[in-house]
C-alpha positions in Angstrom: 87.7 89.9 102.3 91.6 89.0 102.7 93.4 89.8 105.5 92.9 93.1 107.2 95.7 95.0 109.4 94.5 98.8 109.2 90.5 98.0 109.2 90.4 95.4 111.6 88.6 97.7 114.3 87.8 100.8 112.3 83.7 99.6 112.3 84.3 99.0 116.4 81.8 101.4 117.7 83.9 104.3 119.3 86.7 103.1 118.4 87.6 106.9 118.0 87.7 108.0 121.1 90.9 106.3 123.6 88.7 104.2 126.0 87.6 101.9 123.2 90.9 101.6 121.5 92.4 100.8 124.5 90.1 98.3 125.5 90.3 96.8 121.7 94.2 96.2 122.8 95.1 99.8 121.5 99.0 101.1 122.4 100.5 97.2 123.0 102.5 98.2 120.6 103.8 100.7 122.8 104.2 98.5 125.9 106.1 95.9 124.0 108.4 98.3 122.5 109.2 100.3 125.5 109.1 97.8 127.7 110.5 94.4 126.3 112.7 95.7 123.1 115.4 98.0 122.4 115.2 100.5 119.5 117.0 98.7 116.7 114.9 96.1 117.5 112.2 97.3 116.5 113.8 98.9 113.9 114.8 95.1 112.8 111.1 94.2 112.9 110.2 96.9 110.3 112.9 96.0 108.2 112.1 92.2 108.4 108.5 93.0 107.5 109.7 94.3 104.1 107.2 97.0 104.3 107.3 99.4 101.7 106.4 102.9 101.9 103.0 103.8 101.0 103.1 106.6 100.1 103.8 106.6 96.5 107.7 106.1 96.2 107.3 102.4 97.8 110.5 102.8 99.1 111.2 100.1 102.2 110.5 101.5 105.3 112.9 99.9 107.5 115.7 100.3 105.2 114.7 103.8 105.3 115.0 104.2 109.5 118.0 102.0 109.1 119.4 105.0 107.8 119.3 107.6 110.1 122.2 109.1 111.6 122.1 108.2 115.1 125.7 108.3 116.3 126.1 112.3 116.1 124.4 113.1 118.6 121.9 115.3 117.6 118.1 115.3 118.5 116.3 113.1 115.7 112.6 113.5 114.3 109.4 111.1 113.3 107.1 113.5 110.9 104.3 112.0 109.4 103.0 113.0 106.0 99.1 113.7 106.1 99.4 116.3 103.6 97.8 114.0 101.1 97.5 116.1 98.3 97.5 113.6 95.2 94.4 113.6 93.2 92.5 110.4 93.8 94.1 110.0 97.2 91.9 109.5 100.2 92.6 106.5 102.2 94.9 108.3 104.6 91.9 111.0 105.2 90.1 107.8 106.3 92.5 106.2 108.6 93.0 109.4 110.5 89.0 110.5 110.7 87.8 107.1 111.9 90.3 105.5 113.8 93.0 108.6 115.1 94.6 106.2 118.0 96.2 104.1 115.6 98.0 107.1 114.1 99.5 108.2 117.5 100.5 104.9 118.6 102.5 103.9 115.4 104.1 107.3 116.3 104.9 106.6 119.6 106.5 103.0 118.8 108.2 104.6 116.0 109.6 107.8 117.6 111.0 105.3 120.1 112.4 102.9 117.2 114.3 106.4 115.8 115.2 107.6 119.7 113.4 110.5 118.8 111.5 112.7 121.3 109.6 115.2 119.3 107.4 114.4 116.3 105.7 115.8 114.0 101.9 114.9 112.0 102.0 117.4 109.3 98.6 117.7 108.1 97.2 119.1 104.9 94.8 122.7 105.4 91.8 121.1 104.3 92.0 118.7 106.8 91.0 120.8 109.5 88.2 118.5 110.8 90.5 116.0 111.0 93.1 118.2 113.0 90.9 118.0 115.8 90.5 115.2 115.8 94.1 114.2 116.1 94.2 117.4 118.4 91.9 115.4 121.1 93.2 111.9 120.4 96.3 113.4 121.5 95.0 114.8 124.4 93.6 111.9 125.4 97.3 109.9 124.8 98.9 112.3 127.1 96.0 111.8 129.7 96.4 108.1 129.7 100.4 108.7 130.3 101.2 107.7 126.6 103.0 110.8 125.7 104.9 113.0 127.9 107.9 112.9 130.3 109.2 109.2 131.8 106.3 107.4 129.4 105.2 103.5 131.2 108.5 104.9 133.7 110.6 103.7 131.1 112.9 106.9 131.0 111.5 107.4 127.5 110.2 111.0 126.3 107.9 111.8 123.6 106.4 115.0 123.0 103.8 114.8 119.8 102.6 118.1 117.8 100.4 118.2 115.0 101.3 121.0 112.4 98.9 122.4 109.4 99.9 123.3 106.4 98.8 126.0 104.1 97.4 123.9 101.2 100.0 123.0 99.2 100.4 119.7 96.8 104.6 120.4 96.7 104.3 119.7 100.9 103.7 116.5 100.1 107.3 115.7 99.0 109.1 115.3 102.4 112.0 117.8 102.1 109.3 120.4 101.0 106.9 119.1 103.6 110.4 119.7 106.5 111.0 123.6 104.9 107.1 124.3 105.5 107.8 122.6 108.8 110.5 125.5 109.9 108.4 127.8 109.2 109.7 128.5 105.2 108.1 128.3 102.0 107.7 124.8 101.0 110.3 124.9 98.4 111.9 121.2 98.3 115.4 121.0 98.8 118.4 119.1 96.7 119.5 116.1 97.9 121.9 115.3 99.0 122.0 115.4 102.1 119.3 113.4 103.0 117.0 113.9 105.5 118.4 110.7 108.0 121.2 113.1 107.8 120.2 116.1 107.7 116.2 116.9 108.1 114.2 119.1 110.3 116.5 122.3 111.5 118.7 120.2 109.8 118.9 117.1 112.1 118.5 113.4 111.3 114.4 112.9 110.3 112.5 110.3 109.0 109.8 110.9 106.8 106.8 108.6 106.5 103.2 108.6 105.7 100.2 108.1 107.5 99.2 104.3 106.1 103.0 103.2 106.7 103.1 104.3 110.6 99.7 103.1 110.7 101.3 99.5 109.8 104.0 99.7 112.6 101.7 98.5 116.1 100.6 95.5 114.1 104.0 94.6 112.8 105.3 95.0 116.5 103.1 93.1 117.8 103.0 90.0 115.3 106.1 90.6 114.2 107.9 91.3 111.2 108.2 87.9 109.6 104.4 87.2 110.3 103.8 90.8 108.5 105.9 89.3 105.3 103.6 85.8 105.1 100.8 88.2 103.8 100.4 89.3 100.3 103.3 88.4 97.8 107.2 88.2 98.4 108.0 91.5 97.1 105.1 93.1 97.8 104.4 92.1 101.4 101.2 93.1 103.5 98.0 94.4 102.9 97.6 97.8 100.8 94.5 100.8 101.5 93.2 101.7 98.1 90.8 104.8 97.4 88.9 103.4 94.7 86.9 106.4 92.7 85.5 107.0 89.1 83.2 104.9 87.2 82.1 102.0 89.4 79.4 100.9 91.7 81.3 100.9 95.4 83.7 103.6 95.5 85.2 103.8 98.7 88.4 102.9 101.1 89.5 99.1 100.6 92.1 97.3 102.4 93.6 94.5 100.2 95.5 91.9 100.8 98.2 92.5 98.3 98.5 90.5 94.9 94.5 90.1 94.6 94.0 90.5 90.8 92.7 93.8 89.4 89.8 92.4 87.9 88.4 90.8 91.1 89.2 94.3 92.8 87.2 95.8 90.5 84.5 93.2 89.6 83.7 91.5 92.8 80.8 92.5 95.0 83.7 92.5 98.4 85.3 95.6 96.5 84.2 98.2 94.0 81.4 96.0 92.8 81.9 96.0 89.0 81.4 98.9 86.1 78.4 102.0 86.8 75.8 101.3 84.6 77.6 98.4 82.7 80.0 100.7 80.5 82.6 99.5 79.5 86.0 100.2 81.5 88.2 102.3 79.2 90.9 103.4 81.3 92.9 102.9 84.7 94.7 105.5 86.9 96.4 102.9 89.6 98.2 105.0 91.9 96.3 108.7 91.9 97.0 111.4 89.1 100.7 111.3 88.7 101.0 107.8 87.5 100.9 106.7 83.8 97.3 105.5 82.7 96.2 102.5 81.2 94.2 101.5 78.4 91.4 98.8 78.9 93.8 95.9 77.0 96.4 96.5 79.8 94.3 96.8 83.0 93.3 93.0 83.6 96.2 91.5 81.8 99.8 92.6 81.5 101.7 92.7 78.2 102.5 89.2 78.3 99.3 87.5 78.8 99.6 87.4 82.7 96.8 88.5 85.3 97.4 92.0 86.4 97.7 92.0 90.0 97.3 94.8 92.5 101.0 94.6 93.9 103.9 96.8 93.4 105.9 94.2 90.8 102.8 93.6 88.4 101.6 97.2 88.5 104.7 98.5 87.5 105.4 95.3 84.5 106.9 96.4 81.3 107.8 99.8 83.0 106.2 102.5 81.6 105.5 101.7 78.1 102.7 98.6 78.8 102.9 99.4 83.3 102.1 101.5 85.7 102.9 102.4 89.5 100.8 101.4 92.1 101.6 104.8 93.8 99.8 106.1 96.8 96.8 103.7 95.7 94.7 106.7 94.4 92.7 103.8 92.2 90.7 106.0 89.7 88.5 103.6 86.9 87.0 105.6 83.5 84.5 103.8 81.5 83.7 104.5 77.8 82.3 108.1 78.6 85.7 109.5 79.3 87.8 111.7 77.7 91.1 111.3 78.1 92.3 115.2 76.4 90.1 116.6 79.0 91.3 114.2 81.9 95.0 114.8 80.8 94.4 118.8 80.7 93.0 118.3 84.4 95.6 116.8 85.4 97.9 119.1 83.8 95.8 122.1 85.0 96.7 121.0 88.7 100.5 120.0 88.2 100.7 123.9 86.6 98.8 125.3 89.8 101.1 123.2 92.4 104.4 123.9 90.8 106.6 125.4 93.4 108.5 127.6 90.6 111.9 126.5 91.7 112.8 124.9 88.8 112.7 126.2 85.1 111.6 122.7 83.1 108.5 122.8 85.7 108.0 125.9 86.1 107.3 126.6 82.7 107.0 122.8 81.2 103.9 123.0 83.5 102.2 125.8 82.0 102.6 125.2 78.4 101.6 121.4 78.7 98.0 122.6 80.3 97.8 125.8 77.6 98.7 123.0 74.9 96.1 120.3 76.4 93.4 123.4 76.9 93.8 124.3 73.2 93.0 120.7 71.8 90.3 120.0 74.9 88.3 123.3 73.2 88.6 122.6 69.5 91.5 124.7 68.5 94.5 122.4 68.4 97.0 121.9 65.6 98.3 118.6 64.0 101.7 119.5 65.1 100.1 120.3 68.9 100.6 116.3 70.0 103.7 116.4 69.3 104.8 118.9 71.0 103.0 117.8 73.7 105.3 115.0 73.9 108.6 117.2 73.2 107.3 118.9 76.5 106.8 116.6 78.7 110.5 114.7 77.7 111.9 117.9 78.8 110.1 118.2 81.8 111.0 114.0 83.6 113.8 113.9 85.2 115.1 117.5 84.8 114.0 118.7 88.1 114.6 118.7 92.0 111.9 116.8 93.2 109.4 114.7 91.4 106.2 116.9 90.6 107.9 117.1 87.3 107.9 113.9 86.4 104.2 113.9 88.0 103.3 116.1 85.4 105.1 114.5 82.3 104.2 111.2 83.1 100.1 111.3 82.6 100.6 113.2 78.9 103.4 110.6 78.0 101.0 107.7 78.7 98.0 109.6 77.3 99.7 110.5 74.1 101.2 106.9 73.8 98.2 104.9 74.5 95.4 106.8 73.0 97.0 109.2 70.2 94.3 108.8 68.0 91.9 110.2 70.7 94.1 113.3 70.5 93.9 113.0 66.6 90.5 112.8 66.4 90.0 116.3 68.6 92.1 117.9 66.2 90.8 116.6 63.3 86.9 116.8 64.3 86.6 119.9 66.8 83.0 120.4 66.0 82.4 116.9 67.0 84.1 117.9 71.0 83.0 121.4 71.7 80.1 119.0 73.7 81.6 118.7 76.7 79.7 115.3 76.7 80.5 114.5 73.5 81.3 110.7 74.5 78.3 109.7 77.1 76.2 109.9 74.1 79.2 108.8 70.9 82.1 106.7 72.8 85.1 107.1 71.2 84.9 103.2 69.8 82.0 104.6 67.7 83.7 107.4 66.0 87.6 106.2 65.7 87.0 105.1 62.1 87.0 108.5 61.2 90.8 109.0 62.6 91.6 105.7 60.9 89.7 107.1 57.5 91.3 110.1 57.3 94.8 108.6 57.6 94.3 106.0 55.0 
C-alpha cells in the first residue's frame, strides 16, 4: 500500500467515537490553525498543496477559497457536499460512517481558513444512518469545546449544522445543493455570480466535498509542500476510489496517485484482479457521468503509454481515446456486459434526476433513455444510433449546470467506442431479448456477424 492520508486511522478501534480520535492526535489541526496561524495562512497551505477537488470537477481547492469575497463584509459559509449522488460513488459514504471526527475537524480548520462561523454538511436522504452519526460526532466536538462560542479562547466562533436533503442527484451540483439549502427547490442557478461572491442567502460560500475537507487536518499539519511530494506534480496527493463491478475486492481504496490502472486493478493490495477470470471489457473511471472505455484504452493510453490513475493520464487524448477521473466512482465490466443496457441505465437515471429547468435536458434526457430502451428490447431502427448521437450533441454544453453533459457524455463514448455492439442489437434482436445474452455468447463471439452483414 502507498501512502495513506484519509485511512491512516480508519481500522483504529473506536476511532468513531471523539475519545479515540483525540487520543490518535485528532483536531491538531484545529490547535495549530487557531492557535499559531492566521486564516490566509492556512489558506496558503491549501493552495501550496495543489489539492484538487475531489469531487468530480478537480478543480484546485485553494484557488478555489482564494476566491472568496472577504472584504464586503458579509458573514461567509463552509458547506460540505455529502449528497453523493453519482452512480458508482461511495468513498465519501465511507469516510463519514467509519471515521466522522475527521469530517468535523477539516470543517473547523476550514471554516476558520474562510472566517466563517456557520457551516454547513449537506447530506444526501439516504444517508440517514450516517446523519447520526455526524449528529453525535458533533455533539461530542461541542462537548470537548471544539465548536461553539470563544473555541481554544481564541475569539474564534463556529457553529456546525448538518442539513438533509430530500434525495436528489441535481443537489449534488453546489449552487443546486445552496437553493435546497434555503429552503427552495434544488434548481441550480446561472453563474455568474459565483458562489465566493454570492452563495448561501446570497453571501460569499465555498463549496467543497467530503474527501477534499477530509484532506485539510493533514495538510495543516504536514504542510502543504509535504502534501505536493506525494503522487505526481499535477496530480498531487493520495485519491479514495470506490472500486465496483466485475472484480474480486470491490471496496474503498486510498491510492497514492499515479499508480498504474492495471496494478489497481490486478494486484492483490487493491481490487485483486478480474471475477472469475473474464476478460475486462470496459472501464467507467470516475462514476456514471464519465466517458467509458474500451479494454484497448484501459491499461494503455492512445500512445502506447501506461494508463495511470491521475487526473492528467485519465483524462489523455480528451474524450475521443480519455476519460475523467471524476469523483473516483471506479466501475470495471468484464466480457458479460452489455453496454446498450449499461448506457440505457445510465440514461434512465440522468432522465429521472433532471431538474427540468432547462429544455436540451429536460427533454434530451428523456428521448436518449426512450431511444436506448428501444434498442436494449429488440425494437430499434438502423437510423436509431444515430440519432442517438444527434441527441446527446444537442444536449453537452447547452445547459446550466452539468447533468447535461452527464448525460451526453456515456452515449457519446458508448456509441464511439462500441457501435457495432449497438449494430448488432439492431440487426439481431432475437439474439438480445435474453437479458443474459452475453454471460453465455460474449460479444467477441458474435461480432462477425455485424462485420458479415456489412461486407
Amino acid at each position: 500500500m502507498g501512502k495513506q492520508i484519509l485511512f491512516d486511522k480508519i481500522k483504529v478501534p473506536g476511532i468513531k467515537t471523539y475519545e479515540v480520535y483525540r487520543r490518535e492526535g485528532g483536531y491538531a489541526s484545529v490547535e495549530k490553525a487557531l492557535k499559531t496561524m492566521t486564516p490566509d495562512e492556512v489558506v496558503t497551505e491549501v493552495k501550496n498543496s495543489q489539492l484538487k477537488g475531489r469531487g468530480g470537477a478537480g478543480f484546485p481547492m485553494g484557488m478555489k477559497w482564494s476566491f472568496i469575497d472577504k472584504k464586503s463584509g458579509n458573514p461567509r459559509y463552509l458547506v460540505c457536499n455529502a449528497d453523493e449522488s453519482e452512480p458508482g460513488t461511495f468513498k465519501d459514504r465511507f469516510l463519514m460512517e467509519y471515521i466522522p471526527h475527521l469530517l468535523i475537524e477539516g470543517m473547523i480548520t476550514g471554516s476558520y481558513a474562510l472566517e466563517a462561523n456557520r457551516s454547513y454538511i449537506y447530506i444526501r436522504g439516504e444517508y440517514m444512518w450516517i446523519y447520526k452519526i455526524l449528529e453525535n460526532a458533533i455533539k461530542e466536538a461541542y462537548a470537548a469545546g471544539w465548536l461553539g462560542k470563544n473555541i481554544l479562547g481564541t475569539g474564534y466562533d463556529l457553529d456546525l449544522y448538518v442539513h438533509v436533503g430530500a434525495g436528489a442527484y441535481i443537489c449534488g451540483e453546489e449552487t443546486a445543493l445552496i437553493e435546497s439549502l434555503e429552503g427552495k427547490r434544488g434548481n441550480p442557478r446561472i453563474k455568474p455570480p459565483f458562489p465566493a461572491i454570492s452563495g448561501l442567502w446570497a453571501n460569499p460560500t465555498v463549496v467543497n466535498n467530503v474527501e477534499s475537507i477530509s484532506n485539510v487536518p493533514w495538510i495543516v499539519n504536514n504542510s502543504g509542500a509535504e502534501y505536493a511530494k506525494i503522487g505526481t506534480e499535477k496530480s498531487t496527493g493520495t485519491k479514495l476510489i470506490s472500486a465496483s463491478g466485475h472484480i474480486k475486492k470491490p471496496g474503498v481504496y486510498e491510492i497514492e496517485l499515479g499508480i498504474t490502472v492495471y496494478d489497481f486493478i490486478n494486484s492483490d493490495e487493491y481490487c485483486g484482479g478480474m471475477l472469475d477470470e473474464h476478460p475486462i471489457k470496459a472501464l467507467v473511471p470516475g462514476g456514471s457521468s464519465v466517458p467509458i472505455l474500451p479494454a484497448h484504452l484501459i491499461y494503455k493510453t492512445a500512445n502506447g503509454d501506461d494508463r495511470l490513475m491521475s487526473y492528467e493520464s485519465m483524462s489523455d487524448g480528451g474524450f475521443a481515446t480519455g476519460s475523467m477521473i471524476g469523483s473516483g466512482g471506479f466501475i470495471v465490466y468484464n466480457d458479460t456486459t452489455c453496454i446498450v443496457r449499461n448506457t440505457w441505465n445510465f440514461a434512465r437515471f440522468y432522465h429521472h434526476e433532471s431538474c427540468g429547468q432547462c429544455s436540451p435536458c429536460r427533454e434530451g434526457t428523456g428521448w436518449l433513455e426512450k431511444v436506448l430502451h428501444r434498442i436494449e428490447t429488440g425494437h430499434g431502427r438502423e437510423e436509431d444510433i444515430d440519432l442517438l448521437w444527434d441527441i446527446q450533441r444537442k444536449i453537452e454544453g447547452n445547459t446550466i449546470c452539468p447533468l447535461g453533459d452527464a448525460a451526453a457524455w456515456p452515449v457519446a463514448a458508448a456509441i464511439r467506442h462500441f457501435r457495432d455492439e449497438f449494430e448488432y442489437h439492431v440487426r439481431f434482436p432475437e439474439k438480445i431479448k435474453n437479458r443474459d445474452h452475453y454471460v453465455a455468447e460474449p460479444f467477441e463471439k458474435v461480432k462477425h456477424l455485424v462485420s458479415g452483414q456489412l461486407t
